[in-house]
DRENKETI-785190 format. One line per 2 residues: number of its first residue (from 1); for each residue y, x, z of N, C-alpha, C, CB. Coordinates in nm, 3 decimals. Glycine has a CB too. Layout:
# DRENKETI-785190
NUM) Y/X/Z/Y/X/Z/Y/X/Z/Y/X/Z  ...
# end
This chain:
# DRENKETI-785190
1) -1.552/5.920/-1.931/-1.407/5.907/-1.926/-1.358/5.793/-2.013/-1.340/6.037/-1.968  -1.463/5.789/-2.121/-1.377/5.650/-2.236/-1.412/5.514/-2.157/-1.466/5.628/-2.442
3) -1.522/5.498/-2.121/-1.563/5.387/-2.095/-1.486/5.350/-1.927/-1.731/5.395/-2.111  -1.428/5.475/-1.855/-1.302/5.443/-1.743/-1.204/5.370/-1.793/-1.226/5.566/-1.688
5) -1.174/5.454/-1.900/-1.068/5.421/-1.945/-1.061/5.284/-2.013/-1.034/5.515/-2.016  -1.147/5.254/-2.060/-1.154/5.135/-2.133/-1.173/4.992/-2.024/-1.285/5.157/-2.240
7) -1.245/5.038/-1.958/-1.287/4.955/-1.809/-1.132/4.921/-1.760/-1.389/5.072/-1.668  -1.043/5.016/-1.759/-0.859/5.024/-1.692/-0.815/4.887/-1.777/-0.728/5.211/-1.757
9) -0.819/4.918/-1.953/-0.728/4.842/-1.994/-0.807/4.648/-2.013/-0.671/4.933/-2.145  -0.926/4.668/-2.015/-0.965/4.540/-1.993/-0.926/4.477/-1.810/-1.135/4.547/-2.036
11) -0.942/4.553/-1.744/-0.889/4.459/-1.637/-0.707/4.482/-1.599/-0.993/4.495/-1.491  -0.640/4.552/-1.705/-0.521/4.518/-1.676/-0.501/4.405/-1.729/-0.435/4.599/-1.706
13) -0.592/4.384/-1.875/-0.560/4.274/-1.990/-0.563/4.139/-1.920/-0.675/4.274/-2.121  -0.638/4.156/-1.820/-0.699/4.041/-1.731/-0.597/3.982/-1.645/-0.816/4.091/-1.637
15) -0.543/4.089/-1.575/-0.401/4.104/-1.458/-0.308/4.057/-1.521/-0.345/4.254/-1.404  -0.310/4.098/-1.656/-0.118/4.013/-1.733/-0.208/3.876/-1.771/-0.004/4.121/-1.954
17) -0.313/3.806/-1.814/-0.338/3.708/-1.851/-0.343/3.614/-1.690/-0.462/3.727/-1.948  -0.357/3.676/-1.635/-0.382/3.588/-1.478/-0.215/3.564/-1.457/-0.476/3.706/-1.311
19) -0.113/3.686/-1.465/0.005/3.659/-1.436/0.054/3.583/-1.458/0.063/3.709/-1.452  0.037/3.538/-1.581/0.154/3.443/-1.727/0.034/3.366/-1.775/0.247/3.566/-1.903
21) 0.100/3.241/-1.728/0.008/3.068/-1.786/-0.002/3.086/-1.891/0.073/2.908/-1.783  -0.075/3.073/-1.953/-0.154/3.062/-2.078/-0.084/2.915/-2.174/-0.337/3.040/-2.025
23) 0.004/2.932/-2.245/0.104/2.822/-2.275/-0.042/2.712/-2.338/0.261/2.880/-2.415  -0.105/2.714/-2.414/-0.220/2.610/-2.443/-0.288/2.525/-2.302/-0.348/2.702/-2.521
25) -0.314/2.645/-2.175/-0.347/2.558/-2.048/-0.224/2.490/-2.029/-0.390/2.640/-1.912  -0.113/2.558/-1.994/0.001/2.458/-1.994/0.033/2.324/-2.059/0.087/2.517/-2.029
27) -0.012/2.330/-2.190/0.013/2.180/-2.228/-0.114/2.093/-2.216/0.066/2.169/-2.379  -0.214/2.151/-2.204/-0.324/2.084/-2.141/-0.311/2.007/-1.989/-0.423/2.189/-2.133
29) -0.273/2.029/-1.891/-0.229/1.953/-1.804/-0.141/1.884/-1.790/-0.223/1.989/-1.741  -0.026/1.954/-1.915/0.063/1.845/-1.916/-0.015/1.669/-1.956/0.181/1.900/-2.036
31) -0.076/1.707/-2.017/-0.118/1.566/-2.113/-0.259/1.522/-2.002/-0.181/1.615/-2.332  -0.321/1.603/-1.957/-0.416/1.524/-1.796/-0.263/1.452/-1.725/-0.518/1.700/-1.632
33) -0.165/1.527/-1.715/-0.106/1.412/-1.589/-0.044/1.315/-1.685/0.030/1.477/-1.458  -0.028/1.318/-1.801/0.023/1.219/-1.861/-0.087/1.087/-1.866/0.069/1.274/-1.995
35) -0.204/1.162/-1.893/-0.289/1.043/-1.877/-0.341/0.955/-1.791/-0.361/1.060/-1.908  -0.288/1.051/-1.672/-0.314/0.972/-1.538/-0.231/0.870/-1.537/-0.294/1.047/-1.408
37) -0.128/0.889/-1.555/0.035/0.830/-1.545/-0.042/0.700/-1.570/0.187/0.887/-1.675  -0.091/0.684/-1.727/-0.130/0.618/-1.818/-0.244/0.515/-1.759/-0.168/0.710/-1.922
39) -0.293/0.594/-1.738/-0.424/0.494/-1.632/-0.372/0.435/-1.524/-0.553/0.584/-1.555  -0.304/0.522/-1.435/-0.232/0.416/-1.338/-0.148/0.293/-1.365/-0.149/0.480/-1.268
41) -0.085/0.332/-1.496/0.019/0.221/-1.510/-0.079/0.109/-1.601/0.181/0.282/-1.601  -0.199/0.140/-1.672/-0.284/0.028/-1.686/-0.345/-0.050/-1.593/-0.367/0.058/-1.747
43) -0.393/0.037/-1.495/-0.455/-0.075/-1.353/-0.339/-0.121/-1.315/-0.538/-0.004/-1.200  -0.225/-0.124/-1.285/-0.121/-0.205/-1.262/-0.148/-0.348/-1.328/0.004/-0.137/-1.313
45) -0.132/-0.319/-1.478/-0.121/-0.406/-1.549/-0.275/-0.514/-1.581/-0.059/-0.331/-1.656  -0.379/-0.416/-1.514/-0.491/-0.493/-1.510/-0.505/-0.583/-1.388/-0.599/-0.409/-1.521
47) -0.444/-0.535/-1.304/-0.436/-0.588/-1.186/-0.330/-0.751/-1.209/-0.370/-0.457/-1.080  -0.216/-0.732/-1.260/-0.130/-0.805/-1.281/-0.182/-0.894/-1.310/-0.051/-0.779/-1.344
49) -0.284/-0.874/-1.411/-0.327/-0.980/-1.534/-0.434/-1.098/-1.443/-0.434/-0.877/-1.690  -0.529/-0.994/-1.383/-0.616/-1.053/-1.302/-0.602/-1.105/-1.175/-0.691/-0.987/-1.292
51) -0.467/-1.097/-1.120/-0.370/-1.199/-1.060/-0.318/-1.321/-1.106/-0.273/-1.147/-1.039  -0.248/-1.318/-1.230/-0.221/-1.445/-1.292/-0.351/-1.534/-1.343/-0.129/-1.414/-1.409
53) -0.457/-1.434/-1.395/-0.578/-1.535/-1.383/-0.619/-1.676/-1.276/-0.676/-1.443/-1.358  -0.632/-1.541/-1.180/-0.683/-1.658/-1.018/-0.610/-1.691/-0.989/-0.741/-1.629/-0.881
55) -0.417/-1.723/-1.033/-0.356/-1.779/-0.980/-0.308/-1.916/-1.049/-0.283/-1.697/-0.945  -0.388/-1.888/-1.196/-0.390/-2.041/-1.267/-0.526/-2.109/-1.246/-0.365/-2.035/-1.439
57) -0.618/-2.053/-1.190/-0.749/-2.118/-1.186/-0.732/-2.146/-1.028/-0.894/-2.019/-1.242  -0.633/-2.128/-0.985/-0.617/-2.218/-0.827/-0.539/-2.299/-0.801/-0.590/-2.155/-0.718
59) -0.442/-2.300/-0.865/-0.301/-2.386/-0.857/-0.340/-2.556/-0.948/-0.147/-2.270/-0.963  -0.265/-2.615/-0.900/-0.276/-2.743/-0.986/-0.213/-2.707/-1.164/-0.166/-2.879/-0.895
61) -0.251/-2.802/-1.218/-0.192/-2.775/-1.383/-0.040/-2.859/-1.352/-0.316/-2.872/-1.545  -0.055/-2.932/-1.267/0.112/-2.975/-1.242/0.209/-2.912/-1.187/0.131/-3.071/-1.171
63) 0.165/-2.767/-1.140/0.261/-2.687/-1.098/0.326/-2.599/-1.190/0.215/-2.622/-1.006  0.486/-2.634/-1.155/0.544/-2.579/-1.281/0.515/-2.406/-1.288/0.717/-2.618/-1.281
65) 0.526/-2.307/-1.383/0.540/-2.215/-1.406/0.581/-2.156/-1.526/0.470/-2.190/-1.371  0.620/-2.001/-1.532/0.681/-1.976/-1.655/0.559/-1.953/-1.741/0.787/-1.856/-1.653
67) 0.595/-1.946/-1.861/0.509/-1.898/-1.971/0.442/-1.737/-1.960/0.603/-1.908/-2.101  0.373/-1.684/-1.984/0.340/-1.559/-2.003/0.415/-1.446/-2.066/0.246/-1.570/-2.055
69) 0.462/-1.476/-2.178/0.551/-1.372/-2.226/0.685/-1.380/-2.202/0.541/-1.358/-2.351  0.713/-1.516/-2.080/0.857/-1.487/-2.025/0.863/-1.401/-1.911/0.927/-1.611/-1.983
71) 0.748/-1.387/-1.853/0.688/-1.358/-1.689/0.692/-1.180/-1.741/0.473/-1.453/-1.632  0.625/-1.145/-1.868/0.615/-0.976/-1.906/0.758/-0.967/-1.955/0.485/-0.919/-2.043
73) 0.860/-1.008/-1.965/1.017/-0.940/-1.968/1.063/-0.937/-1.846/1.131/-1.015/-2.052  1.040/-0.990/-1.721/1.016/-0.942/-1.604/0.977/-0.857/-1.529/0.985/-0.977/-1.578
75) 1.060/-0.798/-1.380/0.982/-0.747/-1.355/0.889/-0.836/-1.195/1.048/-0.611/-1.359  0.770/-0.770/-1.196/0.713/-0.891/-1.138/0.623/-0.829/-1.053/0.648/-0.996/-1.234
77) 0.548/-0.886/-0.945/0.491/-0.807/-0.866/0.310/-0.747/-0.932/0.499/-0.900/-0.722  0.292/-0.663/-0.927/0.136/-0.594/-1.001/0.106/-0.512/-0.870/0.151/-0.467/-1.175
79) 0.110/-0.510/-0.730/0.056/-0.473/-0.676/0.093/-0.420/-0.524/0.020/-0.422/-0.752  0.056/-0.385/-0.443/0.101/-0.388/-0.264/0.113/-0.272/-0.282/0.000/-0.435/-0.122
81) 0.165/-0.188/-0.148/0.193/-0.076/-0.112/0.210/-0.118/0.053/0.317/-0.013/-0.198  0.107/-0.029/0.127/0.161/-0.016/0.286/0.177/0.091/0.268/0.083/-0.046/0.419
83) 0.325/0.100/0.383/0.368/0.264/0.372/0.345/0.341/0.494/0.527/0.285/0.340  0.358/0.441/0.494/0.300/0.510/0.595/0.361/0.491/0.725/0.297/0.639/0.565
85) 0.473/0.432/0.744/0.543/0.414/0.882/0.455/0.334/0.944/0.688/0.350/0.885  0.385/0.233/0.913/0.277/0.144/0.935/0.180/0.171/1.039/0.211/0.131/0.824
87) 0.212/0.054/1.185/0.160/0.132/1.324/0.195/0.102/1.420/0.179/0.249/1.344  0.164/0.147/1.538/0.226/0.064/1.678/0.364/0.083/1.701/0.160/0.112/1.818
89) 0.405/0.004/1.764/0.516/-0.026/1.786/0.596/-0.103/1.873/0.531/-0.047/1.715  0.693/-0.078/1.938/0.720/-0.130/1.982/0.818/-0.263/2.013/0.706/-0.066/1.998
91) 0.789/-0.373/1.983/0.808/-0.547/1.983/0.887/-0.599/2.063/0.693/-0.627/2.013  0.937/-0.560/2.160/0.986/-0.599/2.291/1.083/-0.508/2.360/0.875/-0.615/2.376
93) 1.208/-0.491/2.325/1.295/-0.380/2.369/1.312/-0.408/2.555/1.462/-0.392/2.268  1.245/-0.522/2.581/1.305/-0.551/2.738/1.191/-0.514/2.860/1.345/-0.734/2.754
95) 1.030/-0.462/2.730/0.958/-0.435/2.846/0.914/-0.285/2.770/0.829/-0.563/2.896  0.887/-0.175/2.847/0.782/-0.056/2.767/0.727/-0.078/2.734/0.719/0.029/2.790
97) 0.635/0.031/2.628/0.506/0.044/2.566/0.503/0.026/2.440/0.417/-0.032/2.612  0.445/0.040/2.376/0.435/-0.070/2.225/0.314/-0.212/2.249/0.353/0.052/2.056
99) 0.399/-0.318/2.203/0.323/-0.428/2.252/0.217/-0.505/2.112/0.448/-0.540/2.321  0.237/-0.401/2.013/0.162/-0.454/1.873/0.192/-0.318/1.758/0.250/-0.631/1.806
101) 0.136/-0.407/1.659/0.157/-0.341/1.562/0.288/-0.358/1.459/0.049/-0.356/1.510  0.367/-0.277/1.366/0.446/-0.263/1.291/0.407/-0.256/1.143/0.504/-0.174/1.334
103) 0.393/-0.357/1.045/0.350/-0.353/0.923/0.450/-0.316/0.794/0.294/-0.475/0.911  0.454/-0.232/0.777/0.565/-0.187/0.661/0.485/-0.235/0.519/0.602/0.011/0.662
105) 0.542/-0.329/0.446/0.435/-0.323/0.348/0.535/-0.384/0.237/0.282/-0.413/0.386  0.536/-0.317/0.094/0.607/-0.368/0.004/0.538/-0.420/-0.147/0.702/-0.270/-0.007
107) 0.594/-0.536/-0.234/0.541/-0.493/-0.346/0.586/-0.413/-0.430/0.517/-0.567/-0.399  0.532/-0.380/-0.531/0.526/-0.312/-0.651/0.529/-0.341/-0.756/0.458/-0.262/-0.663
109) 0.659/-0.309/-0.830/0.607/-0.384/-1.026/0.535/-0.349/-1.117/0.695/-0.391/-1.131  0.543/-0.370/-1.242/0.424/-0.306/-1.342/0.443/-0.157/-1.351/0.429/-0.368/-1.504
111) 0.608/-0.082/-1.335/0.611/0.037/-1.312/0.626/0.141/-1.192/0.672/0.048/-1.372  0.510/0.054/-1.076/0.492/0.130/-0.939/0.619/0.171/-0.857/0.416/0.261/-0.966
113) 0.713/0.058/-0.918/0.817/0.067/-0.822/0.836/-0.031/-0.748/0.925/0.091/-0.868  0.889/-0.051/-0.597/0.957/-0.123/-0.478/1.014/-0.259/-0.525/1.078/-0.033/-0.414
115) 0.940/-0.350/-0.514/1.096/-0.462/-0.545/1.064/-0.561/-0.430/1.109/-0.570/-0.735  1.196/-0.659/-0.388/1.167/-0.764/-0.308/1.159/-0.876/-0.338/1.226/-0.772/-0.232
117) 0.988/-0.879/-0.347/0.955/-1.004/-0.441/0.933/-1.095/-0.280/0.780/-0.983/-0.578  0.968/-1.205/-0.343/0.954/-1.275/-0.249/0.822/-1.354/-0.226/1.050/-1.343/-0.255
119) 0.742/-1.400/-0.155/0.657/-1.460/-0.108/0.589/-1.492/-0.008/0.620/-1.446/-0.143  0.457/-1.518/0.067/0.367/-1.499/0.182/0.272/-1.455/0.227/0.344/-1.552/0.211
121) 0.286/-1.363/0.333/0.204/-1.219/0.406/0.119/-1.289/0.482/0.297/-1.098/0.511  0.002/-1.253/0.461/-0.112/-1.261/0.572/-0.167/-1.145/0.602/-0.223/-1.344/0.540
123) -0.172/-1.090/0.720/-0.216/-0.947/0.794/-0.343/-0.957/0.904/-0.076/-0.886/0.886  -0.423/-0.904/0.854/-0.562/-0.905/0.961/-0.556/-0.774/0.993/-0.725/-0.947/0.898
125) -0.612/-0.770/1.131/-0.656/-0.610/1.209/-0.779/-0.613/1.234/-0.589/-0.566/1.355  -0.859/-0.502/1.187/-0.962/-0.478/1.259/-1.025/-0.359/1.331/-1.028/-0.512/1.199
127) -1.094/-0.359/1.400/-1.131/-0.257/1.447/-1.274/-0.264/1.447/-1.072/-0.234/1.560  -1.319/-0.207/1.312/-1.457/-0.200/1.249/-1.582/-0.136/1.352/-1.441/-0.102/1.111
129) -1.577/-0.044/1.457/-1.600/0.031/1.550/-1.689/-0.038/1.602/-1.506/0.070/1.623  -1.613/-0.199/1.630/-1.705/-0.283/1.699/-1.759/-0.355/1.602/-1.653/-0.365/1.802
131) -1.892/-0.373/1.580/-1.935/-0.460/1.463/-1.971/-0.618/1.512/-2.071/-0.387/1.392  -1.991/-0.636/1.603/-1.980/-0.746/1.661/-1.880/-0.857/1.641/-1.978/-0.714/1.763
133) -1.766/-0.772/1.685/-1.647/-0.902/1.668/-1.533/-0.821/1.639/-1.611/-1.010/1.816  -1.547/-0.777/1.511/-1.462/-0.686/1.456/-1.295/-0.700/1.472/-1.499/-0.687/1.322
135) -1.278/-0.821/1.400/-1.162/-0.845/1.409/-1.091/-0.896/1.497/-1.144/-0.887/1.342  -0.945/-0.817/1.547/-0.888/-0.842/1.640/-0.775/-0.880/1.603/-0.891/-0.762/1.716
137) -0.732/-0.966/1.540/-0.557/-1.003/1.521/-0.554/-1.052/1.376/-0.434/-0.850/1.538  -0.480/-1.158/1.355/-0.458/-1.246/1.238/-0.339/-1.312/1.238/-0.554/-1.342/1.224
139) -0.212/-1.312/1.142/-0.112/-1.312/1.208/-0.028/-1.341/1.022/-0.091/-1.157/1.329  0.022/-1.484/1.017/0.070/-1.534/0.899/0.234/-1.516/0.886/0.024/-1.681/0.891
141) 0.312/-1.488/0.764/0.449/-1.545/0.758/0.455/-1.572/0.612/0.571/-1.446/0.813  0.493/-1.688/0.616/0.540/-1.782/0.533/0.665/-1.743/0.460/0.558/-1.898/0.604
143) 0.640/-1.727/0.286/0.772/-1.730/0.271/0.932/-1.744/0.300/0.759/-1.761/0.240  0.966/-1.807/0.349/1.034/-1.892/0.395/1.101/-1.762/0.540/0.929/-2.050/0.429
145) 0.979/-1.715/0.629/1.007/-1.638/0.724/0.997/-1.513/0.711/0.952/-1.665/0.811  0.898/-1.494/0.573/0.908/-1.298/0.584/1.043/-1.250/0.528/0.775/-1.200/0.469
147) 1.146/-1.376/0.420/1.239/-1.282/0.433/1.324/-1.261/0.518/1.292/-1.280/0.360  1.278/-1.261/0.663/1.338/-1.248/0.734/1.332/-1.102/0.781/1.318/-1.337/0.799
149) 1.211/-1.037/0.756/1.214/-0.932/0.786/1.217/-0.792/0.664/1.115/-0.945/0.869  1.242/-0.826/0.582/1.303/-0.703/0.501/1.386/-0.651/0.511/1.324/-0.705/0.408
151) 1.339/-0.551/0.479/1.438/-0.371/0.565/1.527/-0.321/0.443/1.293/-0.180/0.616  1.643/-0.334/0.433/1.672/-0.169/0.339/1.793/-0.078/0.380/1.711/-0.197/0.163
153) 1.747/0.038/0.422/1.881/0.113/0.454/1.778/0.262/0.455/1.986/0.056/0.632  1.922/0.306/0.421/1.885/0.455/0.361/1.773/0.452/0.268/1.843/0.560/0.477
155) 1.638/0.573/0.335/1.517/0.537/0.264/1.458/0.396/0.258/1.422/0.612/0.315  1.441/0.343/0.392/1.404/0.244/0.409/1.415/0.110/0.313/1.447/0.241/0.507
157) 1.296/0.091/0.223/1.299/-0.057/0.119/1.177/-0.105/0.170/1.294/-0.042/-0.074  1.183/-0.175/0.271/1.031/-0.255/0.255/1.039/-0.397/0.342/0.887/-0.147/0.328
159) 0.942/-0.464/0.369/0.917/-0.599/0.442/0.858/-0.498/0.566/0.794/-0.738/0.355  0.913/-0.560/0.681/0.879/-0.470/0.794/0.791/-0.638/0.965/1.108/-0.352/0.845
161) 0.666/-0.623/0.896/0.605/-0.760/0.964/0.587/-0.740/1.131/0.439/-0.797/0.891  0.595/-0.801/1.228/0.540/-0.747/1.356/0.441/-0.832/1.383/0.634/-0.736/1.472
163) 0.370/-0.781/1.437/0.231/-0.787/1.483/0.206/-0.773/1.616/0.158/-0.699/1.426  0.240/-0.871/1.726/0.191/-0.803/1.846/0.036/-0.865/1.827/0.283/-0.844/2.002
165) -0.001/-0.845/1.961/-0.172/-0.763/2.018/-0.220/-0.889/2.026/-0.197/-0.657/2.196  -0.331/-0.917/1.991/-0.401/-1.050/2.024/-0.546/-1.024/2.060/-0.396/-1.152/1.901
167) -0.577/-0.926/2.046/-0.711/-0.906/2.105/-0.716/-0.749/2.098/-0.840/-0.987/2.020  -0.710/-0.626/2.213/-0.715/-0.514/2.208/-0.788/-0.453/2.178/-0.695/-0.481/2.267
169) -0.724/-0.336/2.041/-0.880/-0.234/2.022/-0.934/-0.116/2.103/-0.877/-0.159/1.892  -1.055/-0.109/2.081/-1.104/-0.037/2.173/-1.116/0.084/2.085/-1.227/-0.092/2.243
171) -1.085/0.129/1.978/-1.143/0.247/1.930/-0.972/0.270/1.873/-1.302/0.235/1.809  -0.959/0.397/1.829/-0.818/0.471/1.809/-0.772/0.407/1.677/-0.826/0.652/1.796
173) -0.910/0.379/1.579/-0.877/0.359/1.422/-0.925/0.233/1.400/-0.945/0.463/1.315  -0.752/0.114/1.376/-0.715/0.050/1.317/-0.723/-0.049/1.165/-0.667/0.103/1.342
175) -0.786/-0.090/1.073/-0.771/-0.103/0.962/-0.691/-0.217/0.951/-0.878/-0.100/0.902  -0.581/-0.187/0.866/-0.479/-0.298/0.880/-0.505/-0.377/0.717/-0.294/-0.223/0.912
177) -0.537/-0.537/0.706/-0.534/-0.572/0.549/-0.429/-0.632/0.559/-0.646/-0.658/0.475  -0.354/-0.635/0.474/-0.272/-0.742/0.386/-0.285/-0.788/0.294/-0.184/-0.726/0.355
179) -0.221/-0.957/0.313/-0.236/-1.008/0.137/-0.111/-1.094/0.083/-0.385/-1.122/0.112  -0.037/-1.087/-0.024/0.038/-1.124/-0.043/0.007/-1.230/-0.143/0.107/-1.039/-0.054
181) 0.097/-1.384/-0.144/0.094/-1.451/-0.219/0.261/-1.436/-0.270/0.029/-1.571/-0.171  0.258/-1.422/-0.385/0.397/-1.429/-0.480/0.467/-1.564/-0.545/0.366/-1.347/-0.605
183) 0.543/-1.531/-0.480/0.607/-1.701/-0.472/0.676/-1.740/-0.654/0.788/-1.705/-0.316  0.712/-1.639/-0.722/0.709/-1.649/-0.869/0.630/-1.665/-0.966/0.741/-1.580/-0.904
185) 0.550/-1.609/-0.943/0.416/-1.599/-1.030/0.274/-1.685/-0.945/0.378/-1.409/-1.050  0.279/-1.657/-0.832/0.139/-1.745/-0.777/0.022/-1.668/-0.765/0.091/-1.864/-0.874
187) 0.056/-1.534/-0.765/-0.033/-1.413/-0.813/-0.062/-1.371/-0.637/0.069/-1.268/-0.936  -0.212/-1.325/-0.611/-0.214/-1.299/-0.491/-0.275/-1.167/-0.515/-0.278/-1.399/-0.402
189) -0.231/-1.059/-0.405/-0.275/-0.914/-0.370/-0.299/-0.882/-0.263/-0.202/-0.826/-0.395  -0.404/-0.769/-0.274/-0.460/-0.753/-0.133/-0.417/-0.591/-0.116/-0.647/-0.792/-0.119
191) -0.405/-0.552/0.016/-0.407/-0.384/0.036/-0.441/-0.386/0.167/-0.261/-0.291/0.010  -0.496/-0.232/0.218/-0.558/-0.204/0.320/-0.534/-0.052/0.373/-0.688/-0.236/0.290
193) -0.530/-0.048/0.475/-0.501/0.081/0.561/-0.511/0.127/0.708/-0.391/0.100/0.546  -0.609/0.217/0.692/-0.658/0.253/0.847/-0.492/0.303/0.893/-0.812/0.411/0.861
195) -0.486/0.276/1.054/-0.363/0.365/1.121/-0.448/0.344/1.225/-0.187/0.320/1.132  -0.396/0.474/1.316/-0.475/0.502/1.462/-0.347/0.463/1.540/-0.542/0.684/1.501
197) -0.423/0.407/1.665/-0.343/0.368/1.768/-0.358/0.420/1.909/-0.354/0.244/1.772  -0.274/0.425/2.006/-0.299/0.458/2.124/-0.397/0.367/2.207/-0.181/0.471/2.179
199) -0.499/0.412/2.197/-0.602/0.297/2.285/-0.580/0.274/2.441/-0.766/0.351/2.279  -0.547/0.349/2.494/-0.493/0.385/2.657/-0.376/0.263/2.649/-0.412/0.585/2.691
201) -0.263/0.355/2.601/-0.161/0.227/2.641/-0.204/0.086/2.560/0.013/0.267/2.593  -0.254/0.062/2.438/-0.285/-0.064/2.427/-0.377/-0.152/2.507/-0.318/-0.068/2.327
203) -0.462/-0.128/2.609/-0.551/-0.168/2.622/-0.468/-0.219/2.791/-0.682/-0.070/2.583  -0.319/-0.211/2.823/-0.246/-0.226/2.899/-0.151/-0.338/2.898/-0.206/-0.131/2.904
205) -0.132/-0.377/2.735/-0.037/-0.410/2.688/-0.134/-0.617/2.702/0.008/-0.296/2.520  -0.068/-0.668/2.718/-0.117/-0.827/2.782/-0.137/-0.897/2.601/0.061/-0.938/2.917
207) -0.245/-0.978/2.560/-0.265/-1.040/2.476/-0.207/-1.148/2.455/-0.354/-1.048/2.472  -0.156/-1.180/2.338/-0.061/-1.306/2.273/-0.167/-1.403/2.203/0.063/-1.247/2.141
209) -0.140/-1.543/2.129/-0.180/-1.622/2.044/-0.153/-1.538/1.938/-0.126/-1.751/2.046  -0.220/-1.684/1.893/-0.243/-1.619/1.731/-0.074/-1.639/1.632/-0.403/-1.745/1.630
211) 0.004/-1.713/1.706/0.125/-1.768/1.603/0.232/-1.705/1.575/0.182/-1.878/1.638  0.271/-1.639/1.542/0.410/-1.548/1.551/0.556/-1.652/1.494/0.385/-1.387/1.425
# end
């Protein structure tokens, strides 16, 4: 009977400790996500750094630029973001279908937020599936023309690129790269993202040049 009984109050002891967070675990995760925070917002800044590197070891020394510690009271681009809207689409309101792809892609400052930095997008597609001749679509805008396509309303903050079809994929999954050159800094970034596409209707849809 004691050892029932005793058996009762150890697994109630168990039942109220399972109920109610344990305030020590509690601040223990607080400080894991703090440190994540922390790490993320250092690869930002590692990233940043190692942007302005290759972007003085490519540029002429006669090209003007700011100083370094005028460029960090700034905020400045440290990194890409494609967003998930990112995908076929449709290019051509006068014929059906989707006739390409839709690139939503923004930068990011040292504190992983949205800004519209200005500069020039280069977007490759591939469709890895085929190893042969992987890549299907290559497709440039020039400063000068991507701000032509930045979006902002409501949610919507981003550079929104179109992409029609220049060579059709044959498999559903997409890998879309981008790379941005930053027209302030000289700093270049890369990002990447599978999106699946309708292979049926694309494979309908008539192939373009390379020039947009």
């Amino acid at each position: 009977m004691k050892a029932i009984l005793l058996l009762t109050l150890v697994l109630s002891a168990l039942l109220i400790g399972c109920g109610s967070p344990n305030a020590a675990n509690i601040q223990l995760r607080k400080e894991n996500q703090d440190l994540r925070d922390r790490v993320a917002q250092l690869k930002r800044e590692l990233a940043g750094r190692d942007a302005t590197i290759r972007a003085f070891e490519s540029r002429s020394t006669t090209v003007p630029t700011l100083p370094a510690d005028r460029l960090a009271q700034l905020f400045t681009t440290h990194g890409l973001t494609i967003g998930r809207l990112t995908g076929e689409a449709d290019l051509d309101a006068m014929h059906p279908g989707n006739e390409g792809l839709k690139v939503r892609v923004v930068p990011i400052d040292q504190y992983d937020q949205p800004i519209k930095a200005a500069g020039a997008f280069t977007v490759d597609a591939f469709d890895l599936a085929q190893p042969d001749h992987p890549q299907i679509g290559h497709w440039e805008f020039p400063a000068a023309k991507a701000q032509d396509y930045f979006q902002s309303f409501l949610m919507l903050y981003t550079y929104s690129l179109p992409c029609p079809w220049q060579t059709m994929p044959k498999h559903e999954q997409v890998t879309v790269r981008v790379k941005f050159e930053d027209t302030l800094t000289g700093r270049t970034f890369e990002s990447q993202k599978v999106v699946r596409v309708n292979v049926a209707a694309a494979s309908t849809q008539p192939s373009v040049s390379r020039e947009w």
